[in-house]
TORTI-610922 format. One line per 3 residues: their letters; for each residue x, y, z of C-alpha. Coordinates in steps of 0.05 Angstrom, whole numbers, plus 5000, padded with zeros to 4 digits. Layout:
BEGIN
A) X,Y,Z; ...
***
This chain:
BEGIN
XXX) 3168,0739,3858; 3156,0740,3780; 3092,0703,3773
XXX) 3049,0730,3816; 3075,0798,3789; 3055,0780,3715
XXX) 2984,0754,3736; 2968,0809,3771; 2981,0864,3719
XXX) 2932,0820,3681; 2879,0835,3738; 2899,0905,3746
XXX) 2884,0920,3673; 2811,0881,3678; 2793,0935,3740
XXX) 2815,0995,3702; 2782,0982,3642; 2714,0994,3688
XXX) 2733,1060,3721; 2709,1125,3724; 2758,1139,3668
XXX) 2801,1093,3655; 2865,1108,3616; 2911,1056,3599
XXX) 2957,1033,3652; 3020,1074,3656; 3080,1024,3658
XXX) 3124,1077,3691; 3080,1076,3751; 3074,0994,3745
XXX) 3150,0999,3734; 3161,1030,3800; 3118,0978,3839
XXX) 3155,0914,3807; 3218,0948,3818; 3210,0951,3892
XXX) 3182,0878,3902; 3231,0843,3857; 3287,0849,3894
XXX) 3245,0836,3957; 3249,0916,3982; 3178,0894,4002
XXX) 3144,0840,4005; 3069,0864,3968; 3040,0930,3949
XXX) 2971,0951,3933; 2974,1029,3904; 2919,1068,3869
XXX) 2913,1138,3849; 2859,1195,3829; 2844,1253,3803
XXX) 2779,1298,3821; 2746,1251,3756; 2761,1189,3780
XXX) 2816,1135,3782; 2878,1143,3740; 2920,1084,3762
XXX) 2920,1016,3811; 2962,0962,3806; 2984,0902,3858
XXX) 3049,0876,3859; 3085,0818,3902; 3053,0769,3965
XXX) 2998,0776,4011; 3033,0724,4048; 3105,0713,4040
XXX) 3093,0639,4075; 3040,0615,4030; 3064,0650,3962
XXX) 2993,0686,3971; 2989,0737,3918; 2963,0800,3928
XXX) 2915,0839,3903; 2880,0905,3886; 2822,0872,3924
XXX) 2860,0855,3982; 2845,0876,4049; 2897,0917,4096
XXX) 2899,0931,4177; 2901,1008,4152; 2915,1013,4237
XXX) 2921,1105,4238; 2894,1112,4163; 2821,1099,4214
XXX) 2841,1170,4247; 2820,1221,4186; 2754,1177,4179
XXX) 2746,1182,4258; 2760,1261,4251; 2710,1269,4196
XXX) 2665,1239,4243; 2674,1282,4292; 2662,1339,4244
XXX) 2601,1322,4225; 2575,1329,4301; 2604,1402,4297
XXX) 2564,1415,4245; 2509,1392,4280; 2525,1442,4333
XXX) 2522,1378,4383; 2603,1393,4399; 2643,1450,4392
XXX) 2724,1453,4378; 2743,1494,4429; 2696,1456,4481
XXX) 2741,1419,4535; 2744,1356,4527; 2722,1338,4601
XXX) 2650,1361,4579; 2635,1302,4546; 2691,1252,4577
XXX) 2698,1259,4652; 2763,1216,4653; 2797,1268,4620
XXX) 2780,1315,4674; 2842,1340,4733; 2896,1313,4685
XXX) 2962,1321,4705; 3034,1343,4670; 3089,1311,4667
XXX) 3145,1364,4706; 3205,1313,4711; 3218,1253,4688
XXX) 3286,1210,4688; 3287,1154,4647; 3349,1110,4673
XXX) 3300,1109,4742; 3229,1129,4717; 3226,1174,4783
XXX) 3178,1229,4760; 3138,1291,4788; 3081,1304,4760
XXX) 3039,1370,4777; 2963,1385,4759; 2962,1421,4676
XXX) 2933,1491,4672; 2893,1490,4617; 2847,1436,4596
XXX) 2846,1406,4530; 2797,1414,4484; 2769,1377,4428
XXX) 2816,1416,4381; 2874,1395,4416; 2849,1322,4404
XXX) 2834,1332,4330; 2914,1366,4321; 2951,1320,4370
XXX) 2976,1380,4414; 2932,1356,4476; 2998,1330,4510
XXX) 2984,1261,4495; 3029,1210,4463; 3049,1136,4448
XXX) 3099,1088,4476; 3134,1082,4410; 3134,1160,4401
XXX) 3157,1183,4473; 3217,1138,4520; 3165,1181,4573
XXX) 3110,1145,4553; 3148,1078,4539; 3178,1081,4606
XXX) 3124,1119,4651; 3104,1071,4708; 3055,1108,4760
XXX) 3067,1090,4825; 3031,1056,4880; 2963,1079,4888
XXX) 2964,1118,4834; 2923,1117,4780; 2914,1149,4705
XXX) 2863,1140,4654; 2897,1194,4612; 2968,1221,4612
XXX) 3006,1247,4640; 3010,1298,4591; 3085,1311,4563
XXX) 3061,1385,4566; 3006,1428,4579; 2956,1425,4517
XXX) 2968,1472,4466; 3037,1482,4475; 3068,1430,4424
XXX) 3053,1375,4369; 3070,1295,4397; 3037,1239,4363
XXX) 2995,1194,4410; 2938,1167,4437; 2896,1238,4419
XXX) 2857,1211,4370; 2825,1149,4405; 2794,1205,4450
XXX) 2760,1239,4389; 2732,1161,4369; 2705,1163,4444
XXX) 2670,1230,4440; 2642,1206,4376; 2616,1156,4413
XXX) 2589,1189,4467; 2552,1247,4433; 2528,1199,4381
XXX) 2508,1146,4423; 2529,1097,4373; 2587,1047,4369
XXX) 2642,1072,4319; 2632,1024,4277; 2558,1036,4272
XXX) 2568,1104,4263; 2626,1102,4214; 2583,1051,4170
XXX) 2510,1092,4180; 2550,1159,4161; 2606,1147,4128
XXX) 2621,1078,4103; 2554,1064,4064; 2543,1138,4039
XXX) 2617,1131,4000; 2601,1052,3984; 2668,1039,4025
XXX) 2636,0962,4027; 2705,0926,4041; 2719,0970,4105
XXX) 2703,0960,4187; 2732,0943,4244; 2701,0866,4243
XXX) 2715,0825,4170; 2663,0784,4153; 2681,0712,4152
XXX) 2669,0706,4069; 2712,0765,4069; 2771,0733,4109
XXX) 2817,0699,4060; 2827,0762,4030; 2859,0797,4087
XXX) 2940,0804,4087; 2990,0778,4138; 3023,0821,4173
XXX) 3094,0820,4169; 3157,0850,4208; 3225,0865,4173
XXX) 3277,0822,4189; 3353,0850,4210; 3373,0811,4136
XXX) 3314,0857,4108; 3277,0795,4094; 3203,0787,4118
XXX) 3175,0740,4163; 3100,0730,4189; 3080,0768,4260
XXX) 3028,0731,4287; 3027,0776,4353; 2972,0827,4321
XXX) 2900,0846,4340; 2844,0805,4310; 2799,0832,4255
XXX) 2743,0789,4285; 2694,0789,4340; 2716,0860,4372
XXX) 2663,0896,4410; 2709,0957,4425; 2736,1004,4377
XXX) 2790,1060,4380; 2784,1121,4338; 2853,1117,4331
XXX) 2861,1049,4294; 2826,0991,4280; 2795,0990,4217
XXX) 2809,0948,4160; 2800,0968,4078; 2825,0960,4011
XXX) 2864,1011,3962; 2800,1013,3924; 2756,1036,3990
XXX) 2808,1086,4018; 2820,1120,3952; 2738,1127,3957
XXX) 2751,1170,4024; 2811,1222,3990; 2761,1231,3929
XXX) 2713,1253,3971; 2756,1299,4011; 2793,1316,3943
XXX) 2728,1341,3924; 2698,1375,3978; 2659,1331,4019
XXX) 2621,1284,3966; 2632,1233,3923; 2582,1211,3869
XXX) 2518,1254,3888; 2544,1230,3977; 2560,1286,4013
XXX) 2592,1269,4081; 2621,1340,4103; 2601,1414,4078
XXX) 2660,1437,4032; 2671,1505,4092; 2681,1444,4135
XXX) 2726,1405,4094; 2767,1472,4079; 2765,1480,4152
XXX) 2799,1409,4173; 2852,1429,4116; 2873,1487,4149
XXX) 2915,1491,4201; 2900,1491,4277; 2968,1492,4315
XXX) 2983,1557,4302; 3064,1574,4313; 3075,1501,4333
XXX) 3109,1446,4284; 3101,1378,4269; 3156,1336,4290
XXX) 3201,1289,4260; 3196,1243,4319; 3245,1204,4332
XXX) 3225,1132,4360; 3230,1101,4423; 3219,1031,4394
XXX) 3254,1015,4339; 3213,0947,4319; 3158,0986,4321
XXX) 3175,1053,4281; 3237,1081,4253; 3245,1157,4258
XXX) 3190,1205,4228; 3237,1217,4164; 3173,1242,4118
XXX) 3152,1301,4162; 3191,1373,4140; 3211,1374,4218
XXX) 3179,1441,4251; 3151,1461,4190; 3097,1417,4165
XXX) 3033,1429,4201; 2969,1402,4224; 2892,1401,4209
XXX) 2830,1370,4237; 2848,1297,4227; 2915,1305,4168
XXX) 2981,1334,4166; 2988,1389,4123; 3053,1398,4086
XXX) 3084,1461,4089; 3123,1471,4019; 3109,1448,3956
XXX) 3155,1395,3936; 3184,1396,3859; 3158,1333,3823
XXX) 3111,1307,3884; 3053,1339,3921; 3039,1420,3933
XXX) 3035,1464,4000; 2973,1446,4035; 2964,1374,4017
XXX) 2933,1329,4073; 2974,1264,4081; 2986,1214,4139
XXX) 3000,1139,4142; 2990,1073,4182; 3038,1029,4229
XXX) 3044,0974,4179; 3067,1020,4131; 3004,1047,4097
XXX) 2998,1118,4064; 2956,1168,4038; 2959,1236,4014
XXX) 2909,1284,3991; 2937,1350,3944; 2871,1399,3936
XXX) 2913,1442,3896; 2927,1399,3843; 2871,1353,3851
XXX) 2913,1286,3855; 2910,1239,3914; 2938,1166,3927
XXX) 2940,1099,3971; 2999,1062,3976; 2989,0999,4016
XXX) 3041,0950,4048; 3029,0912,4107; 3105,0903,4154
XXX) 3133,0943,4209; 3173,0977,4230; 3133,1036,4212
XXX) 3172,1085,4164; 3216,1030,4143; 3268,1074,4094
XXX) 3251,1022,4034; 3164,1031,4040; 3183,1114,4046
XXX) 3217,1101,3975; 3171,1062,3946; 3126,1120,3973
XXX) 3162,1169,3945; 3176,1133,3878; 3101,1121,3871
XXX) 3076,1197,3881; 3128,1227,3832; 3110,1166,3781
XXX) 3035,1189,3792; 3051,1269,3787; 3088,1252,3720
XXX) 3031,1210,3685; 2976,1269,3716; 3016,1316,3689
XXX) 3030,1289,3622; 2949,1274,3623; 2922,1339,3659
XXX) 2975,1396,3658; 3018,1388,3609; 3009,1463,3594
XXX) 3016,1488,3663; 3073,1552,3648; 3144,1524,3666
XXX) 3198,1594,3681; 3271,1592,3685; 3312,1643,3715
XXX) 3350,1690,3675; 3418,1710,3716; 3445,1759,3663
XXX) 3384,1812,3669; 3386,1861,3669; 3455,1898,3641
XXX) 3452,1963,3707; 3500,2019,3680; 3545,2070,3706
XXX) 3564,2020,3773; 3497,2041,3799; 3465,2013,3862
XXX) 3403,1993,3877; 3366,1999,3940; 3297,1961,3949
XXX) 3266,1940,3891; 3194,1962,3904; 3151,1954,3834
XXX) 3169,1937,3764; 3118,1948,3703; 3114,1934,3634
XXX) 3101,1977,3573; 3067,1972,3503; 3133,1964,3481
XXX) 3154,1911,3537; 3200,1956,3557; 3206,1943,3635
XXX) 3206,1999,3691; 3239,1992,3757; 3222,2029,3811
XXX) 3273,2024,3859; 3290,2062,3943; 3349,2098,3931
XXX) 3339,2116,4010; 3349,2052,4032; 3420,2042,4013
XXX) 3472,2052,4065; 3506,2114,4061; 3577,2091,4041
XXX) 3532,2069,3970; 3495,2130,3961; 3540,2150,3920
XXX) 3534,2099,3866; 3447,2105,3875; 3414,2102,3810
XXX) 3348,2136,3804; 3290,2115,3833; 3259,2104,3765
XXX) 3295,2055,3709; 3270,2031,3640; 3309,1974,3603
XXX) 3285,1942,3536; 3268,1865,3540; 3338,1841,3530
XXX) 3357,1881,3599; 3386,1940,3558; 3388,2005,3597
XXX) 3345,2059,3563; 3329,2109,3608; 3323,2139,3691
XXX) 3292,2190,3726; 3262,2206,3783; 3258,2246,3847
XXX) 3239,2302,3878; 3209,2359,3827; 3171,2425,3810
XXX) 3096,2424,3809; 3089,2345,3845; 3102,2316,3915
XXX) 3144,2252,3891; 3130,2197,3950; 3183,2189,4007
XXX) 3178,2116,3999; 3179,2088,3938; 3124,2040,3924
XXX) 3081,2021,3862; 3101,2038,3788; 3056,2023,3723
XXX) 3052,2041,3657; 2982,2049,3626; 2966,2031,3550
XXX) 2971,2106,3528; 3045,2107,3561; 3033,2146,3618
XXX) 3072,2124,3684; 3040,2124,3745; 3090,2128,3812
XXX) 3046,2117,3883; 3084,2112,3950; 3087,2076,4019
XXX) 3112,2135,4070; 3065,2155,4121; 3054,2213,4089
XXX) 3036,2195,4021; 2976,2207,4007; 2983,2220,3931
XXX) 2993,2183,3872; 3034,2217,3804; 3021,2214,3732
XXX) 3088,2234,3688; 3097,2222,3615; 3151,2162,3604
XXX) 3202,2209,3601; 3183,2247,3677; 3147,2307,3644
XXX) 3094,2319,3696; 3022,2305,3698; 2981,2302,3751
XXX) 2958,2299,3817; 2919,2258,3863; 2921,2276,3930
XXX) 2954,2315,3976; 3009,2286,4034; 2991,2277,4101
XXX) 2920,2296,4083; 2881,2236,4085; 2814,2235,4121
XXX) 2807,2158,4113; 2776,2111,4084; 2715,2157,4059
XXX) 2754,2213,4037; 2754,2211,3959; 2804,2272,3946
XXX) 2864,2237,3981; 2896,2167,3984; 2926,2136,4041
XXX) 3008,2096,4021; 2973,2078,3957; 3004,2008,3938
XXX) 2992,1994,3869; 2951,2019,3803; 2918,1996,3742
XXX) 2877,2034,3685; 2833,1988,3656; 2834,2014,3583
XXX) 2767,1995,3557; 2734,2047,3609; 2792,2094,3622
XXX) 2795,2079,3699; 2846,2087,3744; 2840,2035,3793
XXX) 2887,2043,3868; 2898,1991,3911; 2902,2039,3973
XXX) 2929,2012,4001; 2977,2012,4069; 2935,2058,4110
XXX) 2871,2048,4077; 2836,1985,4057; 2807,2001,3995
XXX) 2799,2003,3912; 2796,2074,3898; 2768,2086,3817
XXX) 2784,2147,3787; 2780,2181,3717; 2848,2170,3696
XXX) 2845,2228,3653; 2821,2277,3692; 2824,2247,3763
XXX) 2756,2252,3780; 2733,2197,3839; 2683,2152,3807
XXX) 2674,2093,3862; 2708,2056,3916; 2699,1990,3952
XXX) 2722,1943,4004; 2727,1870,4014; 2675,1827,3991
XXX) 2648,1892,3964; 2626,1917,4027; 2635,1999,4041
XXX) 2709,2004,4063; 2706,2032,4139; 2762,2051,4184
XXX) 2754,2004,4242; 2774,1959,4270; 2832,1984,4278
XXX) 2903,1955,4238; 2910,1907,4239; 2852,1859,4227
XXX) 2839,1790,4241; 2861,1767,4179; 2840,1691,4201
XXX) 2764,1713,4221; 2713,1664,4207; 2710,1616,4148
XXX) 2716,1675,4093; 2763,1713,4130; 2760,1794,4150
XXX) 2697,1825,4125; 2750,1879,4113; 2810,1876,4073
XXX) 2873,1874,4127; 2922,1925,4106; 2961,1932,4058
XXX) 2914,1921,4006; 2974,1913,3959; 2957,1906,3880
XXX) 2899,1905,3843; 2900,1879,3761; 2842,1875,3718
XXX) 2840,1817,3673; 2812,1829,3595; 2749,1799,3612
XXX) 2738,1846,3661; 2748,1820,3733; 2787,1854,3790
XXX) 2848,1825,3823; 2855,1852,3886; 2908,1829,3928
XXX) 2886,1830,4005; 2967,1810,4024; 2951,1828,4097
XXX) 2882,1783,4084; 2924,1727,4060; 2886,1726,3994
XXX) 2861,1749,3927; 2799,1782,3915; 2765,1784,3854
XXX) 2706,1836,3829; 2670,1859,3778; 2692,1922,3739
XXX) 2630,1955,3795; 2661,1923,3851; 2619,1865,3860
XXX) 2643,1814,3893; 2656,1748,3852; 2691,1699,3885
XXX) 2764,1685,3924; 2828,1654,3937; 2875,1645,4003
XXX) 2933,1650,3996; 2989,1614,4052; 2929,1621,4096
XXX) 2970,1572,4147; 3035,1626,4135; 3045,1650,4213
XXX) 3096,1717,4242; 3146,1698,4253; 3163,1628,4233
XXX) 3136,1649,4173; 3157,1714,4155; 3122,1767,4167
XXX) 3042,1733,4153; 3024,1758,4101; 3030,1732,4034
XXX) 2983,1753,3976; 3028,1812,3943; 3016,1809,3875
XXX) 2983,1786,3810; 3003,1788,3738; 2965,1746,3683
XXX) 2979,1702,3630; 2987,1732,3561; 2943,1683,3524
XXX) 2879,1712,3499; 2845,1682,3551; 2890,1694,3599
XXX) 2875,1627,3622; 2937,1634,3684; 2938,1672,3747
XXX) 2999,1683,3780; 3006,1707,3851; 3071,1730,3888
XXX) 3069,1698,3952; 3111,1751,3994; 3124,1710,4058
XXX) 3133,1630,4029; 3174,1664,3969; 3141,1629,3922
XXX) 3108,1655,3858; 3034,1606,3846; 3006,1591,3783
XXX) 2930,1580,3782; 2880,1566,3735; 2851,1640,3728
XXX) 2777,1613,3718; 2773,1561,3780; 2823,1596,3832
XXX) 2850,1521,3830; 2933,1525,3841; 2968,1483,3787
XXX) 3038,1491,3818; 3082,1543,3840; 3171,1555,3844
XXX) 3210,1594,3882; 3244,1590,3957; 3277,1641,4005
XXX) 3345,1656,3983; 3396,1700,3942; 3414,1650,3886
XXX) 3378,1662,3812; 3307,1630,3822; 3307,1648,3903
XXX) 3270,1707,3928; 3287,1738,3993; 3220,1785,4002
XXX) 3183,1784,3950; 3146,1842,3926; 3110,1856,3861
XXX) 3100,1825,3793; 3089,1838,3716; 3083,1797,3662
XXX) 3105,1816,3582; 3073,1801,3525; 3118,1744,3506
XXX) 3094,1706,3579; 3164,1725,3621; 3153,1749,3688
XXX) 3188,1804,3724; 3193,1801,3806; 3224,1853,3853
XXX) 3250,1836,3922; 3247,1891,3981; 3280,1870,4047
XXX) 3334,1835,4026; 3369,1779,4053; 3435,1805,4024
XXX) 3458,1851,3976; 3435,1810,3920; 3371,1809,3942
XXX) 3361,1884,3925; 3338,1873,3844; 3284,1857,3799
XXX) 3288,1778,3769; 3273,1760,3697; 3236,1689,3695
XXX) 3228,1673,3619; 3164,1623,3599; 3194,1559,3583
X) 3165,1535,3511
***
């Protein structure tokens, strides 16, 4: 409808003008809206966005009521129906901290009715005969928070929909589709976690919600009861008809005069309340001077808790309820405390590890830490997932992304492939690419595994050592086995230092050396012996040393040593003389416990770094990049080895869904003074991150598995020139093509 669309922009402008800081209102993002309600795709929408400083966008578009003509708008009040199960989780949260509840408590501590619950063994759906036999585990409250407690709804499961128990039989729970822990199903999980927060508390949910929660974040317009002033704001609900027009449903729950409330649903808001709730998860826990959650907490619910198990794409058993789960990556998007987490970055939306879920009447949230946006979109008609809400969904985020990013990070780097580099003579082959390095010259060096080919290529090997000039044009190779040196059995790291020197270490289990040659292989020196090392406290002998760096204002070598020890090793990279060594978090490296560590250990992660330690950079303001790839993060130091501060990286990544765990295996900087960027080669999501060097905040990130130009298949290590291109080697290799080092040139 026309008119109501023109008043409301009027109105949408008048709120904007008073918030946090405003910016005038986008009209590719109003566009979007009006173009969905015009042609009557929906019938009203109500969508606002942020960014960690406050709103950047809200607009209302179309009815509140397609039988009055009611318009809507950015005041109006939604059933937000699941939307009330993050709020309900944070809720819960804040009794763990409390240290009143526990995750990994059973659940039957604090709610006896789900004590002895049963499993479902059989079921047959054209009878509803079943067996049922009594589960062996019991669930916990994490199984509650993550929806893998076996529970699930009538609209997600025909078992559910269809289950009727027989005579004399009775459940207050389940059955549970299976035994808890051992898959995802959306269900009736979360209305648990509103009862234990009732129970602990001793408070109604809606007390608790408004003492805690509500109040602290000045979410005024939101409860489980509207109060009567409040009422005429309050939408219809509305149900798609088979024409795709809308009609009224008047068959839905009051928003008056309840006594009960379910954690699961129930609560009404508005876009401008909800939006309140991601900024303060968006920023840690607080919101204007309120803290609801500790930011280790809020990390914590953004991680995920289902370990090798998926979130579904569930397909529905009732169609005029839900349509199928089309927005879920199927078996690859995962779950947190309370949000699903999605598993890959997608181009021109939201980035891995943003926290997103929706309501029945086709409400929507999402929450992207990593680039610091989050968004309501608001409709109020079922069936749930209705294919024309999903693209105004998806129409809205990508609208938002485009004005943020015009407005926030319009200087993020942008690479492109380069296909044609470089120019490999003579027919040679490579094997695995291992390292790659660049000169003052920006001349590149490849060190490449001529052992790895098979033997019908060893004929065509090149040397394990290339250099090409930045248009990809072969200079020279060499390599190998020589007088005076042990040259590694493994090819590993490769750098070139700023007097020219070219340092080779090596990954076999015997190499325990690293090599200095002039650029063209005249040899240097020596550190270490093979098969010598004494561990992690031996200081005459390194252990598959990874990766190197001198640091040219002091003349230090530093190792990241590596695969067999968990260290930065600093020598005098003149003379070789040890100088110190360190560990994670700066702590004295040790050599237990044993390989490998528990690289998810505590909030922080191992107090060690979980082998390989796999590169280590130091920036020109003198910090140390150390990157922990077993750890699933970067590390970063002072020059002395204090610790400063870090990074996960794919902390969520899981062997052997998701390669092989670990991710963090490289860093190269950007080659602006300041080197203001950080990128980080992300070895099992094959995806190179770009983060803002200073904050450790991730900006965005390309890549996917694959062979094509822009694809990595296992990516390896990293180095940047001093025009901003990067250079990335692949080990492992999916095919053939895999084996080679990729140019990625800045786009200006």
């Amino acid at each position: 409808m026309i008119r109501p669309i023109r008043v409301l922009v009027v109105v949408v402008a008048a709120v904007a003008a008073t918030s946090v800081h405003a910016r005038q209102t986008p009209p590719s993002i109003d566009k979007v809206l009006a173009d969905a309600v015009a042609p009557k795709d929906v019938a009203g929408v109500v969508a606002i966005a942020t960014d960690r400083r406050g709103v950047i966008y809200q607009g209302a578009f179309g009815v509140a009521d397609v039988s009055t003509g009611r318009p809507m708008t950015v005041d109006t009040i939604f059933r937000i129906a699941s939307m009330t199960k993050p709020i309900t989780s944070v809720a819960l949260m804040q009794l763990v901290e409390q240290g009143k509840v526990s995750l990994d408590d059973p659940a039957e501590k604090y709610l006896p009715e789900l004590a002895s619950l049963q499993v479902f063994e059989s079921f047959d759906n054209s009878t509803g005969a079943y067996r049922v036999r009594p589960a062996k585990a019991k669930p916990t409250v994490r199984h509650l928070l993550t929806h893998t407690s076996g529970l699930g709804y009538t609209f997600t499961s025909p078992i559910v929909r269809d289950f009727k128990p027989r005579a004399g039989e009775q459940y207050t729970a389940g059955p549970l589709l299976f035994e808890p822990g051992a898959d995802w199903m959306y269900g009736t999980s979360t209305d648990w976690v509103g009862r234990l927060v009732e129970v602990i508390s001793g408070k109604s949910l809606e007390d608790y919600f408004q003492e805690q929660i509500l109040r602290p974040l000045k979410m005024t317009d939101t409860s489980y009861n509207v109060a009567d002033t409040k009422l005429g704001r309050v939408v219809a609900a509305h149900r798609r008809q088979a024409d795709g027009s809308f009609v009224v449903d008047r068959n839905v729950a009051p928003v008056t005069g309840l006594t009960r409330f379910n954690g699961g649903g129930g609560l009404t808001s508005t876009a401008n309340d909800y939006i309140r709730f991601v900024r303060a998860v968006l920023d840690s826990g607080t919101l204007d001077g309120a803290r609801i959650l500790r930011a280790d907490t809020v990390a914590q619910m953004a991680r995920s808790h289902i370990g090798r198990v998926g979130v579904r794409a569930v397909k529905t058993a009732m169609p005029e309820r839900s349509s199928d789960f089309s927005f879920v990556n199927d078996g690859h998007d995962k779950w947190g405390l309370g949000f699903q987490i999605t598993a890959a970055s997608v181009p021109g939306k939201r980035s891995a590890g943003t926290l997103s879920w929706g309501g029945i009447n086709n409400t929507y949230f999402w929450i992207d830490p990593a680039r610091g946006i989050g968004g309501v979109i608001l409709m109020q008609f079922l069936p749930f997932a209705d294919t024309k809400a999903l693209a105004l969904y998806d129409a809205f985020e990508r609208a938002v992304y485009r004005h943020a990013g015009t407005a926030t990070a319009g200087n993020v780097p942008r690479f492109r492939a380069d296909p044609s580099w470089p120019k490999i003579p003579n027919n040679w082959q490579f094997g695995q690419v291992a390292s790659v390095a660049i000169d003052g010259q920006d001349h590149v060096w490849i060190l490449q595994r001529p052992g790895t080919l098979e033997a019908a290529e060893k004929a065509r090997a090149a040397p394990p050592l290339l250099e090409f000039d930045a248009a990809g044009t072969f200079i020279r190779a060499w390599g190998g086995p020589g007088q005076g040196y042990d040259w590694p059995s493994s090819e590993h790291g490769v750098y070139v230092d700023p007097k020219g020197f070219v340092w080779i270490g090596g990954n076999g289990d015997t190499d325990h050396q690293i090599l200095k040659f002039t650029r063209d292989g005249t040899f240097v020196m020596q550190i270490g012996r093979p098969g010598q090392s004494k561990g992690n406290a031996d200081t005459q002998n390194l252990n598959q040393p990874a990766d190197a760096f001198v640091h040219a204002k002091t003349n230090e070598l530093f190792v990241a040593d590596g695969y067999g020890n968990r260290r930065i090793i600093v020598f005098d990279a003149d003379t070789g003389r040890f100088k110190r060594m360190w560990g994670a978090f700066g702590n004295a490296p040790t050599d237990a416990p044993p390989n490998p560590a528990n690289a998810d250990e505590g909030e922080r992660g191992a107090p060690q770094f979980v082998q390989p330690v796999h590169a280590a950079r130091v920036s020109s303001d003198g910090l140390v990049y150390v990157s922990d790839r077993g750890g699933k993060r970067v590390q970063v130091f002072t020059i002395e080895g204090t610790f400063v501060s870090q990074v996960f990286i794919g902390r969520e990544c899981r062997a052997p869904e998701c390669g092989n765990g670990t991710t963090a295996a490289s860093t190269a900087f950007s080659t602006d003074p300041a080197q203001r960027y950080l990128f980080v080669g992300n070895r099992s999501q094959a995806r190179v991150m770009v983060f803002d060097r200073r904050t450790l905040q991730l900006l965005d990130s390309f890549g996917r598995w694959g062979s094509a130009p822009g694809e990595f298949g296992t990516l390896h290590h990293m180095a940047a020139d001093s025009k901003g291109n990067l250079y990335v080697t692949e080990v492992t290799p999916l095919r053939p093509e895999n084996r080679r080092v990729q140019k990625f040139q800045l786009v200006p």
